[in-house]
C-alpha positions in Angstrom: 0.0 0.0 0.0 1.4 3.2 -0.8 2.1 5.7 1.9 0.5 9.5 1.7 3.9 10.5 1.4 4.9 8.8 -1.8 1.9 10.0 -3.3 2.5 13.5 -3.0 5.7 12.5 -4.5 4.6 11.0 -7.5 1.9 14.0 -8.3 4.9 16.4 -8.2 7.0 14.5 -11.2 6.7 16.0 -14.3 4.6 13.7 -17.2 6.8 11.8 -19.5 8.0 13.0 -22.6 6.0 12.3 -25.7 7.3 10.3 -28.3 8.5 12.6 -31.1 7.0 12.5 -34.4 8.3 13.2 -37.7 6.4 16.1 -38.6 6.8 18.5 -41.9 9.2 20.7 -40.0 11.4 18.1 -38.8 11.7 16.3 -41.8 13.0 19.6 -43.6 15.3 20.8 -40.5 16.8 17.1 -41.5 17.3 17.6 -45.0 18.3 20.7 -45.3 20.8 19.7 -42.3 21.6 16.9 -44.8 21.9 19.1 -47.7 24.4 21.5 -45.5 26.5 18.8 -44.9 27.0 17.4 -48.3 28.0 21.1 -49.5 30.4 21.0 -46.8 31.9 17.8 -47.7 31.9 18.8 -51.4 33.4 22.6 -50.6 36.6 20.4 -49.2 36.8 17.5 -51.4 37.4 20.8 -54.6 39.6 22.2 -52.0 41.6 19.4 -51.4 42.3 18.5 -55.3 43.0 21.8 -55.7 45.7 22.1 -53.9 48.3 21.1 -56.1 46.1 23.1 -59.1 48.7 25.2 -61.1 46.5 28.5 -60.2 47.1 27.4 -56.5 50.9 27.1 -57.1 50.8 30.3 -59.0 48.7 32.6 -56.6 48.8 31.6 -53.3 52.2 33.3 -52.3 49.9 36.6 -53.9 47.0 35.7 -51.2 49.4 35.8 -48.4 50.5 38.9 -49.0 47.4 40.2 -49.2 46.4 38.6 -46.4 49.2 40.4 -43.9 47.8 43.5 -46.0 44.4 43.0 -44.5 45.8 42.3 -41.4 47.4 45.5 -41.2 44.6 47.5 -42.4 42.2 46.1 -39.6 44.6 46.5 -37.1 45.6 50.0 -37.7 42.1 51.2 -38.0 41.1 49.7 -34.5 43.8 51.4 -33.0 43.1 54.9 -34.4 39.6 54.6 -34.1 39.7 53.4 -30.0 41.6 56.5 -29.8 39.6 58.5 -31.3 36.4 57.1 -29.9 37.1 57.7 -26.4 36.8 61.6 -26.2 33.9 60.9 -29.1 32.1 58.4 -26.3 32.7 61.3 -23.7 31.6 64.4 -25.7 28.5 62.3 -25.9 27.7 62.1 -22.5 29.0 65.8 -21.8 26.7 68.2 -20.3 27.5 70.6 -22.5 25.1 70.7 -25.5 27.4 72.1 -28.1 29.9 69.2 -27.6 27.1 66.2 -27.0 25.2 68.0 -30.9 28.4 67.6 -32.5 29.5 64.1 -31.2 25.8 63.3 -32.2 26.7 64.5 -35.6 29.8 62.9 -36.3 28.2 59.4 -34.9 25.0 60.0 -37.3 27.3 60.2 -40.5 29.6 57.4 -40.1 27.0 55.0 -38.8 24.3 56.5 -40.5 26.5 56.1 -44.3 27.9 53.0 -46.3 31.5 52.9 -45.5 32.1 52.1 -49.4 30.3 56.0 -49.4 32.8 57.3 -46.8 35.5 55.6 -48.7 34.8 57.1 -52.1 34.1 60.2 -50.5 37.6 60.7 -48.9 39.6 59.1 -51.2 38.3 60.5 -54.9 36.8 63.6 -53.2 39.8 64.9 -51.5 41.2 64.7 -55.2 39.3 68.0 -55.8 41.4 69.8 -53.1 44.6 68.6 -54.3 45.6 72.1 -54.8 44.9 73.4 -51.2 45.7 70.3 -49.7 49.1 70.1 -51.0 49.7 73.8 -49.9 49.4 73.1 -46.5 51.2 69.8 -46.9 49.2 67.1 -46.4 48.4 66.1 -50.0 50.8 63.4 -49.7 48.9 61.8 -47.3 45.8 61.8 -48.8 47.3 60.9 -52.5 48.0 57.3 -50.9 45.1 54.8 -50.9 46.7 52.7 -48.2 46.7 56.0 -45.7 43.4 56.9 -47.2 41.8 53.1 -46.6 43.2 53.4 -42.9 41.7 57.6 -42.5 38.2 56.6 -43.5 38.1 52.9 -41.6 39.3 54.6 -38.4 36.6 57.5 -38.7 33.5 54.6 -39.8 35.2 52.2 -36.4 35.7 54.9 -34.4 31.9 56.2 -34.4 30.7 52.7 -33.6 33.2 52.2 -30.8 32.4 55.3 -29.1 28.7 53.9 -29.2 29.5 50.8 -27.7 31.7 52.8 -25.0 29.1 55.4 -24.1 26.8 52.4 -23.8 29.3 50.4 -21.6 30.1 53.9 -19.6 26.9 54.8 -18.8 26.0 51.2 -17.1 28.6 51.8 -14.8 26.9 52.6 -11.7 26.8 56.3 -10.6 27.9 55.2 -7.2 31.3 54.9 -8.5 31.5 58.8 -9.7 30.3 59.4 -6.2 32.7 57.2 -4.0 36.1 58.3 -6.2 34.5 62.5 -5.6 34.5 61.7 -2.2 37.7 61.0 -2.3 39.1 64.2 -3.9 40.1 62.0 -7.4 40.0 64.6 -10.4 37.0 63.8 -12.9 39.8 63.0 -15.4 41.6 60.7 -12.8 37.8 58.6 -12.0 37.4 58.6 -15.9 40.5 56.7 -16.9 41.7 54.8 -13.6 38.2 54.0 -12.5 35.3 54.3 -14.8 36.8 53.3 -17.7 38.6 50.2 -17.0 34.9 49.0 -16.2 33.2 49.9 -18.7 35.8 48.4 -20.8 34.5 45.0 -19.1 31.2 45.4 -20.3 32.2 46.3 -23.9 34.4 43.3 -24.5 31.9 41.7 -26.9 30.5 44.1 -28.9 34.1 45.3 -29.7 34.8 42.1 -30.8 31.6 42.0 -32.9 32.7 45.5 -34.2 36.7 44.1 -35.5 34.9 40.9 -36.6 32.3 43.2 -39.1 35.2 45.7 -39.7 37.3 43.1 -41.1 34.4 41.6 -43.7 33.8 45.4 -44.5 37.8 45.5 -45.2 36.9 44.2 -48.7 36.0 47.5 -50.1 39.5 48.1 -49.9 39.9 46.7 -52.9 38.1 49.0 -55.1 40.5 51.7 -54.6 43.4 49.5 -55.7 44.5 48.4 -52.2 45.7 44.8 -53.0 44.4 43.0 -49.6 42.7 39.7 -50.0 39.8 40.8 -52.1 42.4 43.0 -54.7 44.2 40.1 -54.5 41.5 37.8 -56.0 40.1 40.6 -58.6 43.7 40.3 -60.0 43.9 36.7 -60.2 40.8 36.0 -61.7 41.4 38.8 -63.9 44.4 37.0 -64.7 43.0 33.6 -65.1 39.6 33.4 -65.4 39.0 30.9 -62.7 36.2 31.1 -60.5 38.3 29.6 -57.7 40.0 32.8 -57.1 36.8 33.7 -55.1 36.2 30.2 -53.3 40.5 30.3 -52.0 39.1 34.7 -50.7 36.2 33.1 -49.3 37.7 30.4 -47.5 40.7 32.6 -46.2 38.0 35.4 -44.8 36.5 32.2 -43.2 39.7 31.4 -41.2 40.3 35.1 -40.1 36.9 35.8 -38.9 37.0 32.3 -37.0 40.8 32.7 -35.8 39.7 36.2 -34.3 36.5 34.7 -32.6 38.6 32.4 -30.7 41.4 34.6 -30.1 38.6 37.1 -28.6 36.7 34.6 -26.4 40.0 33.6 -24.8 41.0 37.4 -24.5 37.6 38.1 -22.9 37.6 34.9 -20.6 41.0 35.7 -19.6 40.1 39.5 -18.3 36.8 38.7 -16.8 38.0 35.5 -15.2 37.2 36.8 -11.8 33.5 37.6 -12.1 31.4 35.1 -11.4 29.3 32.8 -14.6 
């Protein structure tokens, strides 16, 4: 006979699961699962017996160097534009409403514009000023589509970051302003030894996000004669006429993104390993 205990245990287990059944949308997750695989499989079986393709042979020392080309293009840009984005971030949050207009303003037009715009616009427009940029001396800068590439990447990256920074600054708790005033700390001093080392905690991710869609956007490059991986490709199938230029650019964007992704998490685990998951 069973106790009024083990009753009251029995009514508080959940019901069995139901037996699954193969319904419409099952079946298709399956095949198109099926279907993703077998592209997969048949991406690297062409890679693999092209390898040792003449085109291969021919152009892969060219994809490498536009490879450390991209590279430095990305890396340059996220520099610069952290820099830049930092008094951007903190003109936004001013209380002064001249300085929080035109950090609005300068945030609207870089987000708010293709970059392949931006890039255009800098690097063909300046040409119109060549003139009165190359009296006061900085036509030489501007002349050069590498330096250009880097000017306009740094100004798009550097609008987004100081989103993602005002964002991560204004979640720090205002508790912390207070405790480091009470303490006679400078407002500049609470910013940078205090506030900011926060909020760059909470923006980890999204800055990653940010270099990760940076990078893809790094293409554009290209169309301004930059050879990076993308000019790289244009030129070989230019050259050849094979579409495989494209699946080798493809497959090396692939490996950067993912390389970055991992390199990132292990960054981000690595400062935050002291906060509790």
């Amino acid at each position: 006979m069973s106790t009024p205990s083990s009753n009251s245990k029995s009514a508080l287990l959940p019901p069995p699961p139901g037996a699954r059944t193969w319904g419409k949308t099952r079946i298709l997750g399956h095949v198109l699962m099926v279907l993703w695989a077998i592209a997969g499989a048949s991406l690297l079986y062409y890679l693999s017996i092209n390898v040792a393709s003449p085109f291969f042979q021919k152009y892969w020392p060219k994809y490498i160097d536009g490879f450390l080309v991209t590279l430095e293009i990305v890396g340059l840009s996220i520099l610069i534009g952290g820099v830049i984005s930092v008094p951007i971030a903190a003109a936004r949050s001013s209380k002064f409403a001249l300085l929080r207009k035109l950090a609005y303003g300068y945030v609207y037009f870089f987000r708010g514009t293709p970059l392949l715009a931006q890039t255009y616009l800098f690097y063909y427009g300046m040409g119109s000023f060549s003139e009165q940029l190359e009296t006061v001396g900085v036509w030489w800068f501007f002349r050069d589509a590498f330096y250009c590439v880097v000017f306009t990447f740094s100004l798009n990256t550097s609008a987004y970051q100081a989103e993602i920074l005002r964002g991560a600054i204004e979640n720090v708790p205002k508790g912390q302003w207070e405790g480091a005033e009470a303490l006679g700390l400078s407002k500049p001093v609470i910013f940078f030894k205090i506030i900011l080392p926060q909020a760059m905690m909470v923006a980890l991710r999204p800055y990653g996000n940010e270099i990760i869609l940076l990078l893809k956007g790094s293409a554009i490059a290209a169309i301004i004669t930059i050879f990076d991986i993308m000019g790289e490709t244009r030129r070989a199938y230019s050259r050849s006429y094979d579409f495989q230029a494209y699946i080798w650019a493809a497959v090396l964007y692939l490996f950067l993104v993912e390389m970055l992704r991992r390199l990132w998490d292990k960054f981000e685990t690595r400062l935050t390993r002291h906060l509790i998951r």
